[in-house]
C-alpha positions as CSV (number, residue, x, y, z in Angstrom):
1,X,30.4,191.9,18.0
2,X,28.5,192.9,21.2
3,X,30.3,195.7,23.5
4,X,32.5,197.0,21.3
5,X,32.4,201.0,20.9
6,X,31.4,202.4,17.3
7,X,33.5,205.5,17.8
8,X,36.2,203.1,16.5
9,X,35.1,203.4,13.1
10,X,35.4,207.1,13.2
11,X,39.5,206.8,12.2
12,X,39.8,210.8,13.0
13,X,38.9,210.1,16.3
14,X,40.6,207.6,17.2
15,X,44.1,209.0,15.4
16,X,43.2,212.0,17.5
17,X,42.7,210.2,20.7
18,X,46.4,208.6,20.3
19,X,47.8,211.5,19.2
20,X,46.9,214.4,21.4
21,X,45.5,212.3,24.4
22,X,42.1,214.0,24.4
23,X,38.6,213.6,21.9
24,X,38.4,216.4,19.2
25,X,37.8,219.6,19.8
26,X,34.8,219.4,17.3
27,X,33.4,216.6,19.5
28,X,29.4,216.6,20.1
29,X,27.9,218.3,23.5
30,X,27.2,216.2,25.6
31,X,30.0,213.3,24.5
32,X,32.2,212.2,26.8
33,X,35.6,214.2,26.9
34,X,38.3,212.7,28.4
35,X,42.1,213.2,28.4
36,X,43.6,209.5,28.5
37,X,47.6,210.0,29.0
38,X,50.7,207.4,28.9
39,X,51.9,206.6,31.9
40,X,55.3,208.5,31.5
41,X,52.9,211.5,31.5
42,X,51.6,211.0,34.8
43,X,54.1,212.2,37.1
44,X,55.8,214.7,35.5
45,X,52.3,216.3,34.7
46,X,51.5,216.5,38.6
47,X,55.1,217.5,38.8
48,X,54.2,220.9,36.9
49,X,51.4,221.7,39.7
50,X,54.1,221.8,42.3
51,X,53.6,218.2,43.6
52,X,56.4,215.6,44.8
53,X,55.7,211.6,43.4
54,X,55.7,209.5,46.1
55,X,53.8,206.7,44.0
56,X,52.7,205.6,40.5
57,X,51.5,202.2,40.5
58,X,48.9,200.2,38.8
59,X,45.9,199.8,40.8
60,X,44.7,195.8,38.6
61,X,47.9,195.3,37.4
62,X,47.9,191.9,35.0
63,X,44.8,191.5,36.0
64,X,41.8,193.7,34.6
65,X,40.8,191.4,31.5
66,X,40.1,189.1,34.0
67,X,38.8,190.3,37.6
68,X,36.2,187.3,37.9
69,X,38.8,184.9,38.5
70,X,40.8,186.4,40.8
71,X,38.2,187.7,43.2
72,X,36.8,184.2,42.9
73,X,39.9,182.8,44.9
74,X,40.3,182.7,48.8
75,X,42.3,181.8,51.3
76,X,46.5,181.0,50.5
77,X,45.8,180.7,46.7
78,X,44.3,184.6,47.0
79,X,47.1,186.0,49.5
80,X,49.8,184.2,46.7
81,X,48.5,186.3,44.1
82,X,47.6,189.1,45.8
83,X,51.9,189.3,47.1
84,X,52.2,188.9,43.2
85,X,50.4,191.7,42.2
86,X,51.8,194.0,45.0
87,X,55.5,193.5,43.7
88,X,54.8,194.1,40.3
89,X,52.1,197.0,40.5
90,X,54.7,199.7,40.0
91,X,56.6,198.4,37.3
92,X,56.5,200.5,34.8
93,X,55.2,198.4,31.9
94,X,52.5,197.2,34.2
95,X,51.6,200.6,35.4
96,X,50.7,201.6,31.6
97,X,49.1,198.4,31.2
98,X,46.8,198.9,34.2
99,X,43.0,199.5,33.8
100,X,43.6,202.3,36.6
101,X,46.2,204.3,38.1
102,X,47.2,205.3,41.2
103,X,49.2,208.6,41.8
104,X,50.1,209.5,45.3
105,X,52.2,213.2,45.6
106,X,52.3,215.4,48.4
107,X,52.9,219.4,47.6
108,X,56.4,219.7,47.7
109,X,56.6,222.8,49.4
């Protein structure tokens, strides 16, 4: 298979990945380190630094897997989708489904 990652054969890395949000400790200099969160993570953790949500929303939401055909379109047929995609972004199943997120807080002080 071409483009597929070979860290998914390392099962400990990938159980830990799911399970703690974050590569193992153990993890080679020089690797990428990363924390990856759910999206019920998100606001509450910028919560905790003292910030107010204003906005979680999914920045591709529905779709990522395919951003060829939709920057393809123009005109009405673009707009249609585009108004699509705008009332469904903060959904909460599309949020976590997203490729990206988008968090928007102001300090709440």
């Amino acid at each position: 298979m071409k483009n597929v990652p070979e860290w998914i054969e390392d099962r400990d890395e990938v159980r830990t990945i799911i399970d703690q949000g974050r590569d193992p400790e153990h993890y080679g200099a020089g690797g990428f380190r990363g924390y990856f969160a759910t999206a019920e993570e998100i606001a509450p953790l910028h919560e905790s630094a003292g910030l107010e949500t204003r906005l979680l929303t999914g920045v591709e939401p529905a779709i990522s897997a395919d951003d060829e055909s939709y920057n393809s379109l123009d005109g009405e047929r673009r707009r249609i989708w585009l108004d699509l995609l705008e009332e469904i972004c903060d959904q909460p199943s599309i949020v976590g489904a997203s490729r990206h997120l988008l968090y928007i807080g102001r300090f709440a002080g």
